[in-house]
C-alpha positions in Angstrom: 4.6 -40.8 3.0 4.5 -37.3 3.8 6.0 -34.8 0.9 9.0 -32.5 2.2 9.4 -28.8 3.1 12.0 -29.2 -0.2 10.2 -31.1 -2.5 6.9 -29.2 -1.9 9.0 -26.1 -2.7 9.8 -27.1 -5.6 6.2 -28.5 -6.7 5.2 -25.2 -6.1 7.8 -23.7 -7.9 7.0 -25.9 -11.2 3.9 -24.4 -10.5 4.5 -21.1 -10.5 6.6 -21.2 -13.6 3.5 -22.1 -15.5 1.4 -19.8 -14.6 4.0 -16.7 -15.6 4.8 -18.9 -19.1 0.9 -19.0 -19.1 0.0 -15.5 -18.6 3.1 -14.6 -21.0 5.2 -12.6 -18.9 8.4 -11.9 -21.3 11.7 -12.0 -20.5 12.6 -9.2 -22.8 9.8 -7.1 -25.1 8.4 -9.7 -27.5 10.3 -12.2 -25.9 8.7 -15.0 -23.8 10.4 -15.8 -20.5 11.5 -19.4 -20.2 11.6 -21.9 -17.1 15.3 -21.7 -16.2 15.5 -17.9 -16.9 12.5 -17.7 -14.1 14.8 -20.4 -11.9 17.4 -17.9 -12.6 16.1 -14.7 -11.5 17.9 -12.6 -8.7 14.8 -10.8 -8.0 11.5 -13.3 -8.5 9.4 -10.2 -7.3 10.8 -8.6 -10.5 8.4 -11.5 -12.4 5.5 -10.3 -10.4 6.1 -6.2 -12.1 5.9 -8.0 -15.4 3.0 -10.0 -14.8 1.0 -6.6 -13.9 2.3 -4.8 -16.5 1.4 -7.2 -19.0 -1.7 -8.4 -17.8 -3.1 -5.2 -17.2 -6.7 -6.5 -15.2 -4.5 -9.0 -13.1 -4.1 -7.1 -9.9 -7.8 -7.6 -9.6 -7.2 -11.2 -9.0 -4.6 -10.2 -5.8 -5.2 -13.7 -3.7 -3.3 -15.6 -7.0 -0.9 -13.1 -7.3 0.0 -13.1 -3.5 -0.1 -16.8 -3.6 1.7 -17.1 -7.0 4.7 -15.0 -5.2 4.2 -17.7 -2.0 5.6 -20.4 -4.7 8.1 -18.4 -6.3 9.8 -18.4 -2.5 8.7 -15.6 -0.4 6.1 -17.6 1.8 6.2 -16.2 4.9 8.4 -12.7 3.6 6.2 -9.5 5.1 8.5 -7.4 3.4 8.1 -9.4 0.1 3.9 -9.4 0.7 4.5 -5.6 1.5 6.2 -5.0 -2.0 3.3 -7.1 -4.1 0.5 -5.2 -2.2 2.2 -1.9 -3.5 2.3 -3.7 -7.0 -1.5 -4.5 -7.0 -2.1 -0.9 -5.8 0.5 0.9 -8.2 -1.4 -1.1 -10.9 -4.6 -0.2 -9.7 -3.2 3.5 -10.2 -2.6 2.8 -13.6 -5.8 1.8 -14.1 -7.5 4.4 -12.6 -8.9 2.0 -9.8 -8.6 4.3 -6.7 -10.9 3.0 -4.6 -8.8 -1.0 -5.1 -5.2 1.3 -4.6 -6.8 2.5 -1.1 -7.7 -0.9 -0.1 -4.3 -2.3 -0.9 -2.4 0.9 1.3 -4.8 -0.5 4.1 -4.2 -3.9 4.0 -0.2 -3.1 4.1 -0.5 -0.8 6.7 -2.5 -3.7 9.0 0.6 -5.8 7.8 3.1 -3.0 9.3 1.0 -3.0 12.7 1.6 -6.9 13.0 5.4 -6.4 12.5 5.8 -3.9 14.7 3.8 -6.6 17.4 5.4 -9.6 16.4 9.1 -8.8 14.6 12.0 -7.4 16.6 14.0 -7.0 13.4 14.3 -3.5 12.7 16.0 -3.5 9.2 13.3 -6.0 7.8 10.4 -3.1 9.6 12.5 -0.3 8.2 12.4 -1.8 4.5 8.4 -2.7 4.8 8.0 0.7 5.7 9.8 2.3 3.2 7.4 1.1 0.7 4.5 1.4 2.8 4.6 5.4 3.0 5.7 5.5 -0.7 2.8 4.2 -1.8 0.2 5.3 0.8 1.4 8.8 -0.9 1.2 8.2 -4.0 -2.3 6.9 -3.9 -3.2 9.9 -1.4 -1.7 12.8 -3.9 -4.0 11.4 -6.8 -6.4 14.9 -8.1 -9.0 12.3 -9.1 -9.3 11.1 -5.3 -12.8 11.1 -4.7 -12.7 10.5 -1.1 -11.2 13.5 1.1 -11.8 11.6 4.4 -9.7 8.4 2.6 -7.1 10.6 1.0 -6.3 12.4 4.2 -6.4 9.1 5.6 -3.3 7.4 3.6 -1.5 10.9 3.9 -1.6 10.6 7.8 -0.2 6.7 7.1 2.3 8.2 4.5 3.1 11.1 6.7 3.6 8.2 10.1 5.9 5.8 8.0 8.1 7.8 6.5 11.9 9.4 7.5 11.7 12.8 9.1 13.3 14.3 5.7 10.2 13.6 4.1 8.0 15.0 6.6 7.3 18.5 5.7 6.2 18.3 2.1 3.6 15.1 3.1 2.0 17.6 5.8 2.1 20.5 3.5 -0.2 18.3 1.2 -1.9 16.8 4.3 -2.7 20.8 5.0 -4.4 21.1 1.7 -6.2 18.4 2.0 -7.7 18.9 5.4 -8.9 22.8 4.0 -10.2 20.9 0.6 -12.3 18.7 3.4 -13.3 22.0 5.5 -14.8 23.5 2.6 -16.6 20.7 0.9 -18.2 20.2 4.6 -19.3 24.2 4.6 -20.9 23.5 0.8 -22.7 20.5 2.5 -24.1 22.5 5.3 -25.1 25.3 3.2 -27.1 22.7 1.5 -28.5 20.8 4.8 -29.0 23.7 7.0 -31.4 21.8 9.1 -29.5 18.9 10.1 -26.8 19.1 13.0 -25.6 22.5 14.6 -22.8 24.3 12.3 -20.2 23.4 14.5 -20.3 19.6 14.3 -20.9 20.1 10.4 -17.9 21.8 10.4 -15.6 19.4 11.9 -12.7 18.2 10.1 -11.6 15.2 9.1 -8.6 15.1 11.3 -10.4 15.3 14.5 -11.8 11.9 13.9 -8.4 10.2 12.6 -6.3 11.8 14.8 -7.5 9.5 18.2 -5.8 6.4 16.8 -3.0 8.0 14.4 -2.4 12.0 14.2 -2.6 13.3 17.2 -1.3 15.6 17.4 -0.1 16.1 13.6 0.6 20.0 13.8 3.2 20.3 16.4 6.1 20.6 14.4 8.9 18.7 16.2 7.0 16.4 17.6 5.6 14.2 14.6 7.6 11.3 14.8 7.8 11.1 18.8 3.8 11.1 18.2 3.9 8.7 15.7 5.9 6.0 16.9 3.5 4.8 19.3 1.2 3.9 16.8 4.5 1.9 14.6 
């Protein structure tokens, strides 16, 4: 006899509940979190903070904690997936794991893309993005970035997603990013001098973003009419 949509909801559930008693998640410092105080949770995403924050290398295992919030009720919840995503990146931050934190930003600005194909509900879009941009910035602001061509990258995402109020200080880091990548690509040539001509060594970054997201990201009053054909 087949199991039900309610009774497998709450096998998973039992499930769940063991593997945040498991991984000791506390309800309170030093104080383990019980069954019926995780039944009882107004937020269950709250359970999924304390997990990371407790289990410091978990977010490397991100297919069990995105399936561990599936049983805890959100299957099917892109805003809810949206939120974990920016967990497992924040802790990735926190653990100095840039190159994981980028990856995450990516994967939740794919998810964006497929809500803005597939989901007419504009409220349940407007809260994805509103974490989306948070934490594409956050990721993209980090001095330790590496990557210039990646860290311009999550700026443009941050600068696309978020409300116009916002605008101006993510372009004015965007700015100093794109003149960090000019000058790293004028050291490069000064040390290749052979290779292409200068003025392909010279282009920027944001010539080869811009087709499919920034274009064109300098015109002032005209970001977000630009933008919103892409989300």
């Amino acid at each position: 006899m087949p199991i039900s949509d309610t009774i497998q909801a709450e096998i998973e559930f039992i499930e769940a509940t063991h593997t945040l008693t498991e991984r000791k998640v506390y309800h309170q410092p030093g104080i383990p979190i019980h069954p019926m105080q995780i039944r009882l949770a107004p937020n269950k995403l709250d359970l999924i903070t304390r997990l990371l924050s407790t289990n410091e290398d978990a977010y490397y295992d991100s297919k069990s904690i995105m399936e561990l919030a599936k049983k805890l009720g959100y299957r099917n919840d892109k805003v809810a997936e949206v939120k974990i995503m920016a967990m497992l990146a924040d802790a990735a931050l926190r653990d100095s794991n840039l190159s994981f934190a980028y990856s995450m930003c990516i994967n939740i600005v794919n998810i964006i893309k497929s809500m803005r194909n597939n989901d007419k509900i504009e409220t349940i879009l407007n809260s994805a993005k509103d974490v989306a941009w948070r934490i594409c910035y956050e990721v993209a602001k980090q001095e330790t970035f590496q990557n210039l061509e990646k860290q311009m990258t999550l700026m443009g995402y941050a600068l696309a997603l978020c409300p116009s109020d916002q605008a101006v200080d993510i372009l004015n880091v965007w700015r100093k990013i794109d003149n960090e990548y000019r000058l790293e690509l004028v050291r490069k040539a000064s040390e290749k001098s052979t290779e292409k001509p200068r003025s392909e060594r010279l282009k920027p970054v944001v010539e080869r973003v811009e087709s499919s997201l920034l274009t064109p990201l300098l015109q002032g009053d005209r970001i977000k009419s630009v933008f919103s054909r892409f989300f």
